[in-house]
TIDREN-844041 format. One record per atom (N, C-alpha, C, O): x, y, z. Coordinates in steps of 0.001 Angstrom, whole numbers, plus 500000, padded with zeros to 6 digits. Example, Ala and Ser with C-alpha at 12.3 -4.5 7.8 and 13.67 -1.06 7.14 Angstrom:
BEGIN
513190494310507800;512300495500507800;513200496700507800;514236496681508465;512850497750507080;513670498940507140;512900500030507870;513409501138508039;
***
This chain:
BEGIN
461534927345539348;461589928061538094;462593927360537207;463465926668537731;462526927492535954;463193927080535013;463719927673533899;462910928154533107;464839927748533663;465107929002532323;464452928309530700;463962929039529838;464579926839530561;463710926451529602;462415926206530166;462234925563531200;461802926565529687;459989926257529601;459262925763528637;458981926414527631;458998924924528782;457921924077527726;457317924757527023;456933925767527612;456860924680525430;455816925249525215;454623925243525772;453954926276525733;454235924338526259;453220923713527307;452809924707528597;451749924659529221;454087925744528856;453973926190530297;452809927633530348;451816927335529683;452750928341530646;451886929441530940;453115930585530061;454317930408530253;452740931437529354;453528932754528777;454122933470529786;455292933854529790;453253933654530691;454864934416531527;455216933478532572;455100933941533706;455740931903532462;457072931428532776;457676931553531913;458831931739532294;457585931573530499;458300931539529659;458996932930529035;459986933077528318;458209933727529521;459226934990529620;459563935649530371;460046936770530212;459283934801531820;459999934630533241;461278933693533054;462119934048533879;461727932656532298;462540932000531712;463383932437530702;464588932190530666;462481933384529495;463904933954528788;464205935325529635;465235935924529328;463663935684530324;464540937075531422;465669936386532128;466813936840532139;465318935316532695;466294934745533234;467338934306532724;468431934722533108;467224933411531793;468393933294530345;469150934553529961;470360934517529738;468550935484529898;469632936598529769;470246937348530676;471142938143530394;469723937105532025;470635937258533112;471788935959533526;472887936099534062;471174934788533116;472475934059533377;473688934103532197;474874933789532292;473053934526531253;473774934870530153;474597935966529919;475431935786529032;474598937021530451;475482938017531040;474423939554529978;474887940694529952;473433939292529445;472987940358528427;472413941130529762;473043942185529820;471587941065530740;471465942132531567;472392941113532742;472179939955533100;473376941998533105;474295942203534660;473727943135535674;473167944231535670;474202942017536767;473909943163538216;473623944651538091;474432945321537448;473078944957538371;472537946414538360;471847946778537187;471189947818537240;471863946158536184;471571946654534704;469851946954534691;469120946111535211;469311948083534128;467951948194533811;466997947345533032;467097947516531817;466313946683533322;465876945608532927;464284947052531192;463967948235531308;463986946301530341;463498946978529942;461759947905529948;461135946843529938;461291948349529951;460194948466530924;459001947481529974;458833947422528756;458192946670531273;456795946649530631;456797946370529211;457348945492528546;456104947260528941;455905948166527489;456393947698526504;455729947204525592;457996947803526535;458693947606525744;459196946098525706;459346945442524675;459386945748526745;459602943768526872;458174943333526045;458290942647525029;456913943729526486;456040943483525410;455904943498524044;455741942546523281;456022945189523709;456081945149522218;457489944285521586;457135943739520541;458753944035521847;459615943330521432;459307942004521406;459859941348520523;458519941407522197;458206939901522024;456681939472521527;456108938386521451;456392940490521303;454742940182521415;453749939841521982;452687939390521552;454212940133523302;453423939382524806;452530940872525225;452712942048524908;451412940128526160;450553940988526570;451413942101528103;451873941445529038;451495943282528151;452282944328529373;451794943313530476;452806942950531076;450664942693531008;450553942010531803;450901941205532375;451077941028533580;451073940456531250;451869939081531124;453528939260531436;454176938537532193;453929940153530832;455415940514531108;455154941178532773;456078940909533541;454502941643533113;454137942685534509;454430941212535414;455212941151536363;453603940049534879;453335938997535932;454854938294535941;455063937680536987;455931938266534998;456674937822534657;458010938634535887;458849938104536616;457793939538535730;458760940342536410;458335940583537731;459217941078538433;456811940304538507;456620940531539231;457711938947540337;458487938931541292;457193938093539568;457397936535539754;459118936519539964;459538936038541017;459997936991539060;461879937228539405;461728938519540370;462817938907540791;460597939275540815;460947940198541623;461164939702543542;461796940076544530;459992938471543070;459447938200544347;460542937105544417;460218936345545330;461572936744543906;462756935758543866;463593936738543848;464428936699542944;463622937457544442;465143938437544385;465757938955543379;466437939981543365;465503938200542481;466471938392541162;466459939921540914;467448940561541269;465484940511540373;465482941581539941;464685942864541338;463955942562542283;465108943994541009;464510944956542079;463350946069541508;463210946224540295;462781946599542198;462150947782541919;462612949294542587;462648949504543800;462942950255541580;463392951282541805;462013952129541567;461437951935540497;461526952927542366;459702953442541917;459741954492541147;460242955423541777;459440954803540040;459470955916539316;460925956038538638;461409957079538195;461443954936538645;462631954471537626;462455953126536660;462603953072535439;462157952241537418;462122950930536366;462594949877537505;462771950085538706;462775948430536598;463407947340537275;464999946994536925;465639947309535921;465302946446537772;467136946677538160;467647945027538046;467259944438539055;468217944337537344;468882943141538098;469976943541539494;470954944286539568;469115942447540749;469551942452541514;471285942082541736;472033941457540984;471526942634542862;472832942467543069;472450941075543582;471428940833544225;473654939934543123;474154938916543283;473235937796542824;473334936662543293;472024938246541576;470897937744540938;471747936575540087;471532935404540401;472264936731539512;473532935875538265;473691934135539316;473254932999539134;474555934796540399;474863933374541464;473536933001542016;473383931782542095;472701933606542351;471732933181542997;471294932390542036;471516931182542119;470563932946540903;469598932655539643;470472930721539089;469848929667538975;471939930930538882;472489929682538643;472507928532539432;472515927363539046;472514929167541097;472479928139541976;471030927507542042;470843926368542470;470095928270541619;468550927424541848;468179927008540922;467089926457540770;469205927227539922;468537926659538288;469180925051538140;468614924121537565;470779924994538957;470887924172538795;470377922703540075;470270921477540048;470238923582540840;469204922410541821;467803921846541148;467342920705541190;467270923065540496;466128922748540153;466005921563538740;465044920851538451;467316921680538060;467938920815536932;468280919827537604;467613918903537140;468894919450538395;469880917854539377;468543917275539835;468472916046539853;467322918078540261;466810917300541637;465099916903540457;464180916133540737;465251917704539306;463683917715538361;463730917440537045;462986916793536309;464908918145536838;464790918134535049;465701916357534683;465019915490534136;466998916083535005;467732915097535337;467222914026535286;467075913366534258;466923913752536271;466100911891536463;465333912115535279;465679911457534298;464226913011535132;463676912695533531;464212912410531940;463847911800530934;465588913471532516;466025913041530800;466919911853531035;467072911315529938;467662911117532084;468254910159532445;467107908835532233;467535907815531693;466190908870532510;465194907648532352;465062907800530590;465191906844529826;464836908933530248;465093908736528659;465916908582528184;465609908469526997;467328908442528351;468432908134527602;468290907035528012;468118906285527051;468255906271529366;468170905035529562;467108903942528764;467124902711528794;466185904868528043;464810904196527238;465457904081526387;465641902962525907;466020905142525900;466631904962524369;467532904203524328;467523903498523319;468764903949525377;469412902591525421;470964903268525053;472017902678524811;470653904816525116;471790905790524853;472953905649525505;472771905246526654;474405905873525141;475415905548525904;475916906988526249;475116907882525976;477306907421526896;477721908926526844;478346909345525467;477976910338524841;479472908361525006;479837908940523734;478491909238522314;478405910042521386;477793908314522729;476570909236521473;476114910355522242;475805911204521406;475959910693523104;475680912104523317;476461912977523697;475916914079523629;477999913047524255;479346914057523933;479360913849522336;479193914988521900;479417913416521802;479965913198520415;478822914180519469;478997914607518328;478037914300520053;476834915500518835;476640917036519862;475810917941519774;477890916807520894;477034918309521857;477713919581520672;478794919218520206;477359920578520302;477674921367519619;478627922578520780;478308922668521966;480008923571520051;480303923607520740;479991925352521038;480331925867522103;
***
């Protein structure tokens, strides 16, 4: 999984990706009620399904829980977990790709520290 997603990717990685972004981001914390369905839909404009498949997908990764006849929960210890596989999945996938492109471009480190915004 990946917290950025291509436009390219399927709609619910990508809002399997911004759920995740806002759990590594601290907007939903451990325990916090994630918003239902419904409403993750109408706020983004995605199909309940699509968000259903989205949450089913961080459910079946631990991240988030199901409480039945309450809603979905960020899991306890979802934050460390969610960072530790994001950044393996960044070192071991995302990395070598953008490294072969800076290396195309002929890029050094100070041109790219020198424009990181802060």
């Amino acid at each position: 999984m990946t917290v950025i997603g291509g436009d390219d990717s399927p709609v619910y990685l990508r809002l399997r990706g911004m759920i995740s972004a806002m759990i590594l981001d601290g907007k939903y914390a451990e325990g916090d009620q994630l918003p239902s369905v419904r409403a993750f839909a109408a706020e983004h404009g995605a199909n309940p399904l699509t968000v259903a498949k989205a949450y089913q997908s961080l459910q079946e990764r631990g991240y988030v829980t199901v409480k039945r006849g309450v809603g979905m929960f960020v899991a306890e210890g979802a934050q460390r977990q969610l960072k530790l596989d994001e950044r393996e999945l960044f070192l071991s996938d995302q990395w070598p790709r953008i490294r072969r492109h800076i290396d195309r471009l002929g890029l050094e480190a100070q041109d790219l520290f020198g424009r990181v915004d802060a």
